[in-house]
N, C-alpha and C positions, 0 to 999 in steps of 0.2 A: 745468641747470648754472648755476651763479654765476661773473657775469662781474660786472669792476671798472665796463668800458665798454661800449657800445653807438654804434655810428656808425651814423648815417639818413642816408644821402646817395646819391644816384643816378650822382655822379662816382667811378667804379667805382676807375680809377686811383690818383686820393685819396686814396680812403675806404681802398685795399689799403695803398698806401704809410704811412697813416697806423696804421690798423691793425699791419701790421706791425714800426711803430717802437714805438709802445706795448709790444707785446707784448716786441718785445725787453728793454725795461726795465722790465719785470715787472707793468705794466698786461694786465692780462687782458681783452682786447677782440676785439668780436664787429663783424659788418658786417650793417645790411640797408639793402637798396636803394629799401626805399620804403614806403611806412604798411601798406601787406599783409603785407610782410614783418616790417615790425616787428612787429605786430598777431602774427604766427604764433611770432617769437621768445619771446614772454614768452608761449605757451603751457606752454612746459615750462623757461625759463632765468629768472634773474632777474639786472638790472646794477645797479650802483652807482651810476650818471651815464649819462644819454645827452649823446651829441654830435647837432644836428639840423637839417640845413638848411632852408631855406625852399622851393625850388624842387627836386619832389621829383617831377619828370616829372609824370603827371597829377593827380597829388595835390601839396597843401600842406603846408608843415612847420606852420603854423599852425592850420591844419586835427589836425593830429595831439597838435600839442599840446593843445591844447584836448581832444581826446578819452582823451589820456596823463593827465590831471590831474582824473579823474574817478574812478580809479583809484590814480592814486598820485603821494609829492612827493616823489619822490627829483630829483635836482636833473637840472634840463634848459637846455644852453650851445646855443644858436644860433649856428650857421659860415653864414657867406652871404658873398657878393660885393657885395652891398645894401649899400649907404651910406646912407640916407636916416635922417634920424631918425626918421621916422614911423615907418619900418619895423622901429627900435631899440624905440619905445614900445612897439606893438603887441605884440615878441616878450614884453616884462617884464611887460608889462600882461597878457597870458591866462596867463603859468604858467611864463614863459621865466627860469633866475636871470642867466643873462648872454649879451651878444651879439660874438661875436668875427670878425672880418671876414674875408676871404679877399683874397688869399692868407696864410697864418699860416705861422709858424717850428714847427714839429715840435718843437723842443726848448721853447720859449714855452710853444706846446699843452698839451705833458707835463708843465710843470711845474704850468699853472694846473690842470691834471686834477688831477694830483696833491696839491693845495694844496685845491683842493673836497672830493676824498675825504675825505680829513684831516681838515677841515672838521666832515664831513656823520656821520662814525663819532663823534667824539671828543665823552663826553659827559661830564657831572661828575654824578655821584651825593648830588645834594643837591636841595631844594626852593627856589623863591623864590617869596614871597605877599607880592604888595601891592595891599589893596586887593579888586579883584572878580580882579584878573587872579593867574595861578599859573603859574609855570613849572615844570616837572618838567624838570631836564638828565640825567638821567639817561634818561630816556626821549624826548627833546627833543621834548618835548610841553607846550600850554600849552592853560590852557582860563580863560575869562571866563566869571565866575558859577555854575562847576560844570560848564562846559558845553565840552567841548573845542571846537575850534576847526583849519582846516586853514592849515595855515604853507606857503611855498613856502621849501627850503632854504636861501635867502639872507638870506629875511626871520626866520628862527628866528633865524638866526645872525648879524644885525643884531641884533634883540630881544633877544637873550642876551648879546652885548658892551654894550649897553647897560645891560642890568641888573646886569650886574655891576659895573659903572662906576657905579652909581648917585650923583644928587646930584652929579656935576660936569661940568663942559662936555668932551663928547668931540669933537676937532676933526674936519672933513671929512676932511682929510690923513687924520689917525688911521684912522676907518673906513674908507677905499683901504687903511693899509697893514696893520691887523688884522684884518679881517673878510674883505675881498675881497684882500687879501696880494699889491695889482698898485695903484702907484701913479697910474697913468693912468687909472684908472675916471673918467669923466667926472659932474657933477653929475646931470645929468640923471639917470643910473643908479641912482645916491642917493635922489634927493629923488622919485622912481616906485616907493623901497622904502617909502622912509619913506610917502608917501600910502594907499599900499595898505596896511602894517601899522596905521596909524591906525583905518584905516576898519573892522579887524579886532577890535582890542581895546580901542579909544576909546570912551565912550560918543553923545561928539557930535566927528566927526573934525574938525571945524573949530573947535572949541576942547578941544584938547588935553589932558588934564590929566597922562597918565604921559609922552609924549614931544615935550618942550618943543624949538620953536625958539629957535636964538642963533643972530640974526641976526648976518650977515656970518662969521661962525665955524665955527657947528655944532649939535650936540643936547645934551638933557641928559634923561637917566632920573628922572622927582621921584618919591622914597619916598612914601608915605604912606599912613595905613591907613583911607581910606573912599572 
């Protein structure tokens, strides 16, 4: 069966009340209570988004991820009670696209679910080639040198407002309210995407040549064909 969502959480209450509010508003959402279960749900289901906590009784949600992203990049939001930033890095740094803290508003939740789906379907039926690097939006797919390449849902979809922006300064603000469509994304979240996407399709990530910093401002996407 094809669900919208998936919820990884061991806080059974939560995860039901959560669950069940989705569903009401036409999010199609499943529950498992821990990497086994998850692990057995996508024997025969597939979801759109996981929701995934970190603290998953004797397993790790970090642990899971890491073994979810080996398989597949449909976008995966971290829910925790965890404040620390380290513990914000680590989720974005293995394969997390974003970390939302606990306790959270149900109607908040649903909209940024909803806001990632959106997202994560909506693709444009055209090519962009600059250079070594090729985006296919129509299959939101990019490959460097011929050679695809694995995006984590957020960084495609940074990469992709980027390029389409080509050649001019897109502010920080901007990307909070186009890309991630929540203006409190804090930099840090940003500047963990932008690193990782560098080191992806950059030749040398520390000197840049397709995604420039502007400092104190923002990024900018340079065209060019070599």
């Amino acid at each position: 069966m094809k669900y919208d969502c998936l919820i990884v959480d061991d806080e059974a209450l939560l995860s039901e009340s959560t669950r069940e509010y989705f569903n009401t508003f036409g999010v199609n959402t499943a529950w498992a209570a821990d990497a086994d279960s998850c692990t057995e749900f996508f024997r025969g289901n597939s979801a759109g988004l996981i929701l995934l906590d970190i603290n998953l009784g004797n397993s790790s949600g970090f642990d899971l991820c890491r073994k979810l992203r080996e398989t597949t990049d449909i976008p995966i939001l971290f829910i925790s009670a965890r404040t620390s930033d380290d513990d914000m890095l680590l989720a974005l740094g293995i394969g997390g696209d974003d970390y939302i803290q606990k306790p959270y508003s149900l109607s908040v939740l649903l909209a940024k679910v909803k806001a990632v789906l959106r997202r994560y379907r909506n693709g444009i039926d055209d090519l962009f080639v600059c250079g070594n690097l090729k985006i296919d939006f129509a299959a939101a797919s990019v490959y460097v040198k011929q050679q695809k390449i694995t995006l984590k849902a957020m960084e495609y979809k940074l990469l992709a407002y980027l390029a389409r922006n080509k050649n001019r300064t897109v502010t920080k603000d901007e990307l909070f309210r186009k890309v991630w469509e929540d203006s409190i994304v804090g930099d840090n979240t940003l500047n963990v995407h932008i690193r990782h996407l560098r080191e992806k399709i950059e030749e040398n990530p520390n000197e840049p040549q397709y995604i420039k910093t502007v400092w104190g401002t923002g990024y900018q996407f340079i065209m060019h064909n070599s």
